[in-house]
C-alpha positions in Angstrom: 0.0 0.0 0.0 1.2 3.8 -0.1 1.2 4.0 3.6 2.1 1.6 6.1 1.2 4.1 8.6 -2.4 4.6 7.6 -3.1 0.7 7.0 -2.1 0.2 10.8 -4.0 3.1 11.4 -7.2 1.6 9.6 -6.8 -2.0 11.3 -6.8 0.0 15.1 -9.9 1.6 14.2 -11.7 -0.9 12.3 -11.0 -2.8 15.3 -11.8 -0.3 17.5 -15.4 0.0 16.0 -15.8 -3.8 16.3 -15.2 -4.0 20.0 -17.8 -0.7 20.4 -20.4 -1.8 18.3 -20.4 -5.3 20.6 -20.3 -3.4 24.3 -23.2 -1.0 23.1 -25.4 -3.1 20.8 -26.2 -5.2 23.4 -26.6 -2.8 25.7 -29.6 -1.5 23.7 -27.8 1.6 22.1 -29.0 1.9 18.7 -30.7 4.0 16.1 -32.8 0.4 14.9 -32.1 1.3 11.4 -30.8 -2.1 9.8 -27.5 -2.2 8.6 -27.5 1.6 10.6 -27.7 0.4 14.3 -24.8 2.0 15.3 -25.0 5.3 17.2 -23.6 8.3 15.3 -20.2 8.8 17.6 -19.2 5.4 16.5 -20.6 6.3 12.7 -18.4 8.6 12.3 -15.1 6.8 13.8 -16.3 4.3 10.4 -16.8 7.4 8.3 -12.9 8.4 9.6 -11.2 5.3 9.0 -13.0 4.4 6.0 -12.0 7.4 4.1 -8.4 6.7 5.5 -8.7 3.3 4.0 -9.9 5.1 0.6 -7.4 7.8 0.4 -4.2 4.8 1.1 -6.3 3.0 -1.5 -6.5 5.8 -4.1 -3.0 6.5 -3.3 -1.7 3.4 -4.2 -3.7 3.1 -7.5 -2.3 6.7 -8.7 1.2 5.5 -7.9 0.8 2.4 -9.9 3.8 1.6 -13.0 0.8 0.1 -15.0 -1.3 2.5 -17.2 -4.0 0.0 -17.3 -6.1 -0.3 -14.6 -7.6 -3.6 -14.6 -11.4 -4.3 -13.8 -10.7 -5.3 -10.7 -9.8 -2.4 -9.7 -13.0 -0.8 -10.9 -14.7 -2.9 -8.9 -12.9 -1.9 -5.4 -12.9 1.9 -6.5 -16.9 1.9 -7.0 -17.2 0.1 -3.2 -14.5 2.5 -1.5 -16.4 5.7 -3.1 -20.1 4.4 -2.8 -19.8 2.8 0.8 -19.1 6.2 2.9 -21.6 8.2 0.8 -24.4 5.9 1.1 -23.4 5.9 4.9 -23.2 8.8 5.5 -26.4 10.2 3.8 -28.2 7.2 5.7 -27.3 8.4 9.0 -27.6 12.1 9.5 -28.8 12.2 12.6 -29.3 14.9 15.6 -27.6 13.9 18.7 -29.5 14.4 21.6 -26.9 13.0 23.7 -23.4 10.6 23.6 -25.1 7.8 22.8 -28.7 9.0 21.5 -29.8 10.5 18.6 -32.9 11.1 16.3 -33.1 10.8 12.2 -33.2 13.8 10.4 -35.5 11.6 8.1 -39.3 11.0 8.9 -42.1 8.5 7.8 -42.2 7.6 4.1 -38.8 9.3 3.3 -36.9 8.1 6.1 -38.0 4.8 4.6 -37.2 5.5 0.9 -33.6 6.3 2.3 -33.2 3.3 4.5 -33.5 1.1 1.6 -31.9 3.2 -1.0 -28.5 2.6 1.7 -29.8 -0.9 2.7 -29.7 -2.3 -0.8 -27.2 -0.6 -2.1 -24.8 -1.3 1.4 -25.1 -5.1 0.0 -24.3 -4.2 -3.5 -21.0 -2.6 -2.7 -20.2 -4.1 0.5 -21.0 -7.7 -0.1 -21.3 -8.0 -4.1 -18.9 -5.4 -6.1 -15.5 -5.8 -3.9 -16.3 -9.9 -4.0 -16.6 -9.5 -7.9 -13.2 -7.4 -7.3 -11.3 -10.7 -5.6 -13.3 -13.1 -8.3 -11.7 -10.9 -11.4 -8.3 -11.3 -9.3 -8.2 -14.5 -7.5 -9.5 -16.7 -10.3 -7.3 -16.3 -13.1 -4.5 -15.7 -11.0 -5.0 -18.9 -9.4 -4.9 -20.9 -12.9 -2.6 -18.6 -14.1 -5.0 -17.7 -17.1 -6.4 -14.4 -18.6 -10.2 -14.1 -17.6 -12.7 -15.4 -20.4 -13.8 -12.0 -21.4 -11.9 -8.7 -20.5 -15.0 -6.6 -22.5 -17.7 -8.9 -20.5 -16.2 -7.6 -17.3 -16.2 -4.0 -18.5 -20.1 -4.3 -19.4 -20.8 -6.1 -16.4 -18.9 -3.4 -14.5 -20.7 -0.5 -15.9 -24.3 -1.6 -16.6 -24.6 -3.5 -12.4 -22.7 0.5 -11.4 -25.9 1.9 -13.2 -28.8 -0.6 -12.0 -27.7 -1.4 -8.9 -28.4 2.3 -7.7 -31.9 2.2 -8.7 -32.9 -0.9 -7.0 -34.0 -0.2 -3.4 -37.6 0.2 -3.7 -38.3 -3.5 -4.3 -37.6 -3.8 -0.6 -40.8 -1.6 0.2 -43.4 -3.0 -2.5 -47.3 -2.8 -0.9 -45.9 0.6 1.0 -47.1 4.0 1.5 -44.1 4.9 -0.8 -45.7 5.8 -3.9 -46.6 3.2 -7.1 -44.4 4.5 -9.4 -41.1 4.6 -7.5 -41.7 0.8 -6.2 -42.0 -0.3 -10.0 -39.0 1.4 -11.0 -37.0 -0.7 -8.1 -39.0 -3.7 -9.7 -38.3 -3.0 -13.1 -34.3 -1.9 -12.1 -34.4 -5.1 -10.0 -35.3 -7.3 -13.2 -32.9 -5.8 -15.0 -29.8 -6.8 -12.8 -30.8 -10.4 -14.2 -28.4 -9.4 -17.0 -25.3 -8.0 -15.6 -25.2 -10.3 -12.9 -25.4 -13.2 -14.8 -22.9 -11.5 -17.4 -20.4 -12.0 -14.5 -21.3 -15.2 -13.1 -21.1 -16.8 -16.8 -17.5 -15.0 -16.9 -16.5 -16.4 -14.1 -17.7 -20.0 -15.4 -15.7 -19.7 -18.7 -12.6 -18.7 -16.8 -12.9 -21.7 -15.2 -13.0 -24.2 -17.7 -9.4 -23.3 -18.6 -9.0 -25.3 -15.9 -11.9 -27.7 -15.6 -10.4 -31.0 -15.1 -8.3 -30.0 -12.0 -11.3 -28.6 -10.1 -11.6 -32.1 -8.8 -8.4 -32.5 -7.0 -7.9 -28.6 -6.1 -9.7 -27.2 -3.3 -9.5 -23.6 -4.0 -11.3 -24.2 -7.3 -14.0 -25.8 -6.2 -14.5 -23.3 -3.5 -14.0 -20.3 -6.2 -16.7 -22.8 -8.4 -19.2 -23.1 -5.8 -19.2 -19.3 -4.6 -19.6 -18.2 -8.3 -22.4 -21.0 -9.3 -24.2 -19.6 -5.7 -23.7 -15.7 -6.9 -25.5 -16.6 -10.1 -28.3 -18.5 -7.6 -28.5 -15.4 -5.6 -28.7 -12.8 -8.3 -31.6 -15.1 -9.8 -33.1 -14.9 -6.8 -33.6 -11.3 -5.6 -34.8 -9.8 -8.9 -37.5 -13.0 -8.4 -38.0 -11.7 -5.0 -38.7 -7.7 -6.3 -41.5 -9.4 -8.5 -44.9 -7.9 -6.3 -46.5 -11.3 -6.7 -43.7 -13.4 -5.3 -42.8 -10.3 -2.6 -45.7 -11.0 -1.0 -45.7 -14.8 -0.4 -42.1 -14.1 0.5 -41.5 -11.1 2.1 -40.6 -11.2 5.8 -40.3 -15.2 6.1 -37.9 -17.6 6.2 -37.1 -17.4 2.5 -35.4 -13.9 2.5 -33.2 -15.8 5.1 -32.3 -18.2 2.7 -31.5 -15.6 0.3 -29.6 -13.4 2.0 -27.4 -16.5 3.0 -26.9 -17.9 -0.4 -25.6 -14.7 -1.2 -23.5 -14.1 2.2 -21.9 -18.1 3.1 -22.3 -19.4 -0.8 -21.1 -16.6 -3.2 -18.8 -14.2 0.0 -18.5 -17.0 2.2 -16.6 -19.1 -0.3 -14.9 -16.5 -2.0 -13.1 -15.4 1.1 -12.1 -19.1 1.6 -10.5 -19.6 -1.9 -8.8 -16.2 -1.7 -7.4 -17.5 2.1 -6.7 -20.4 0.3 -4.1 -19.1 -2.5 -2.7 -16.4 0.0 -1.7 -18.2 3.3 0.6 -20.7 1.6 2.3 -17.6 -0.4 2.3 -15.5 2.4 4.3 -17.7 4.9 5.7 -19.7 1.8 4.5 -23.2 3.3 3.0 -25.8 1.3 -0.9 -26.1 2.5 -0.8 -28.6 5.8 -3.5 -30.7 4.1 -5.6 -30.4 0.7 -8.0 -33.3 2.2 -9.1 -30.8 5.4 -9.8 -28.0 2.6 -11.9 -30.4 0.7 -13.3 -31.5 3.4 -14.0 -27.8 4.1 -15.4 -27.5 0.9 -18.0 -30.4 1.3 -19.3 -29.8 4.5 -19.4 -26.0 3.9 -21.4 -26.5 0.8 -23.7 -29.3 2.6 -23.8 -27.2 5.5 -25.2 -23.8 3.3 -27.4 -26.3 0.9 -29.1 -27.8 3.8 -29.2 -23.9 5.1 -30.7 -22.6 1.9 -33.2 -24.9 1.0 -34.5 -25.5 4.4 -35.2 -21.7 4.4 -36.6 -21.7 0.8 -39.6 -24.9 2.3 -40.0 -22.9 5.0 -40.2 -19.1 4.0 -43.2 -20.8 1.3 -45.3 -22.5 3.7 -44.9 -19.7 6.0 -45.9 -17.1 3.2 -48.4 -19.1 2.5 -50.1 -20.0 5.9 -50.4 -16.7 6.7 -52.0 -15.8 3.6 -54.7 -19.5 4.0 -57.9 -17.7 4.2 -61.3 -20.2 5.2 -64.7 -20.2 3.0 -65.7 -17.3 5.5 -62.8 -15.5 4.2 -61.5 -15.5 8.1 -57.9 -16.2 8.3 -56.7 -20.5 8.9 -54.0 -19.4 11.2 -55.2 -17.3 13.7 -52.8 -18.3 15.9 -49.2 -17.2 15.4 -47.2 -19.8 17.6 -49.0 -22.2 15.8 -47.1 -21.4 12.7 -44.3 -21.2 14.8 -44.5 -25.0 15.7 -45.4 -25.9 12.5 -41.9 -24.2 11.0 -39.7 -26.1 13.8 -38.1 -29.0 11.7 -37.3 -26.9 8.8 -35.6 -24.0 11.4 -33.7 -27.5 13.0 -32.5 -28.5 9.7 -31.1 -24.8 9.2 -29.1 -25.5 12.4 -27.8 -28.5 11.3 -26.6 -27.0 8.0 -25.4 -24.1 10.1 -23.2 -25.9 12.2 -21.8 -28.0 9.2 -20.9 -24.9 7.5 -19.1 -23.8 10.5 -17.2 -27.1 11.2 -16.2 -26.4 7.6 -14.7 -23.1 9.2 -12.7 -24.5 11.6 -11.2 -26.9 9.8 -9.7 -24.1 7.6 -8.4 -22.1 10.7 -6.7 -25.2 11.9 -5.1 -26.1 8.6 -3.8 -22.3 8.0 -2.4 -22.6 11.9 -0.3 -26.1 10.9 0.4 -24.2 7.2 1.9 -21.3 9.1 3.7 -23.1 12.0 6.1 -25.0 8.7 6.3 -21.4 7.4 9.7 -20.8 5.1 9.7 -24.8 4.4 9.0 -23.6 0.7 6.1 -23.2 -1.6 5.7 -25.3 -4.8 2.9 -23.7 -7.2 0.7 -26.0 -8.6 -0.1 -25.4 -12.2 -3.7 -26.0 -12.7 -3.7 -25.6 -17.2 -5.5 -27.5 -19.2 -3.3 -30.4 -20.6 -0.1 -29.2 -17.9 0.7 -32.5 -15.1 0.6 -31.1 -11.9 
């Protein structure tokens, strides 16, 4: 980076904002905005070392001997400039005390801006700087250029431009009015196309390497989170749809969702680019390939099992609250009734819960045995088409 100084600067108050955020959350300090809980002296110690983190960032990229920069790079640029903004904007707020304060914003607009940050905090916190590491990681790992340098500048530009308009979905059948919650559907549908535009570059990339995804780890993992970011982008612009919003809205099946996006497509991600830097890094051969496969199997049974309990669930419970008798009186009256009813498929999402995070551990444990036979060497693996391992 640029700075040494202001990356150890960013890690203290990242951390920092971690260990406030868990004293005072729990103590019922909050704003109850989601993804805004935090009280505004501890927004803006983010705000500060976020744009610390940008500026070492920005730095770095200006500095660069290549004239080129590669999409990659677009990617972490658009999360870095859009995150703080959106923030920001979100949580202007008037203190009325150290740890109180009261939105600026008020009844239908204060909603309209919630979810204008709320969807687009996922977008660029959880989608664009994960597409950043997939355009990296992946053909770095196989040591091949990705499928389609254009695709990746079209996917770029046209999810920048959609994305943005998208929130409104998350407010269908609300006092906002008609026309701006179609325009978040019909912005919604659209990121169908750019999403997949990615997902099916990251698929062709990989077949330049296809027939060693079976005895490499890291390219399963990198397969699985890219085959889940295509399930999840299929998924939300299905969501936005009014008809399906309202069998699925606030059940179980926005859980599932949001978690096919967050342990499939991040979850894995992360994994795969832990996987190809911790051996480099303390330049140790990985301890064991059959703990990261086995890392790789239970983690994707464990967020299967997750998912699809959540999908069963989030239906029936759409639909049992929507059951309606030949009186036109509602089946289930009763609430905790539903409740029971949801209990094996909410057991089964802690089964696949705790598989995924076995699947966890076992990674920590091999990158502790990698790094204890640090500087024994690293051999890279070359994972071409046609070239013997």
């Amino acid at each position: 980076m640029w700075n040494d100084t202001l990356s150890k600067i960013h890690l203290a108050l990242y951390n920092l904002t971690i260990v406030l955020a868990a004293i005072t959350l729990p103590l019922g300090y909050s704003q109850s905005k989601e993804y805004a809980e935090l009280e505004w002296p501890i927004d803006l110690l983010l705000v500060v070392w976020y744009v610390i983190f940008f500026a070492n960032y920005l730095m770095t990229v200006i500095k660069r001997k290549e004239e080129q920069m590669y999409v990659a790079i677009w990617f972490y640029i658009a999360s870095f400039v859009t995150v703080p903004l959106l923030f920001i904007v979100n949580n202007i707020v008037i203190p009325a005390g150290f740890l109180k304060s009261y939105s600026v914003y008020a009844g239908v607009f204060d909603a309209n801006i919630q979810w204008w940050y709320g969807h687009n905090a996922v977008a660029f916190v959880l989608t664009t700087p994960f597409l950043g590491l997939m355009y990296y990681y992946l053909p770095k790992h196989i040591k091949q250029p990705i499928y389609s340098h254009r695709l990746s500048i079209i996917h770029f530009w046209s999810l920048i431009f959609i994305y943005i308009w998208a929130g409104p979905h998350h407010l269908l059948y609300s006092p906002i009015p008609e026309w701006l919650q179609t325009t978040g559907m019909v912005f919604s549908i659209m990121l169908w196309m750019p999403s997949w535009g990615g997902m099916l570059n990251g698929f062709l990339t990989l077949t330049q390497a296809k027939d060693k995804i079976k005895v490499d780890a890291t390219l399963k993992m990198m397969l699985a989170a890219v085959t889940f970011y295509g399930m999840s982008t299929f998924e939300g612009p299905l969501l936005s749809i009014r008809a399906v919003s309202a069998l699925g809205h606030n059940t179980d099946w926005i859980i599932g969702h949001v978690h096919s996006g967050t342990l499939g497509w991040v979850g894995f991600m992360s994994a795969a680019a832990l996987y190809y830097l911790v051996p480099r890094l303390w330049n140790s051969n990985l301890y064991s390939e059959k703990l990261a496969n086995a890392h790789f199997w239970l983690g994707t049974l464990g967020i299967l099992l997750y998912i699809i309990s959540m999908w069963v669930s989030g239906i029936t419970e759409g639909s049992m609250w929507r059951a309606v008798g030949e009186n036109g009186e509602l089946v289930y009256k009763d609430w905790v009734e539903i409740v029971e009813f949801l209990k094996p498929f909410r057991l089964f999402r802690a089964i696949g819960g705790t598989l995924y995070l076995t699947g966890i551990i076992l990674m920590v444990y091999n990158f502790i045995k990698t790094i204890q036979n640090k500087d024994s060497g690293f051999v890279e693996q070359d994972l071409r088409i046609g070239v013997k391992s």
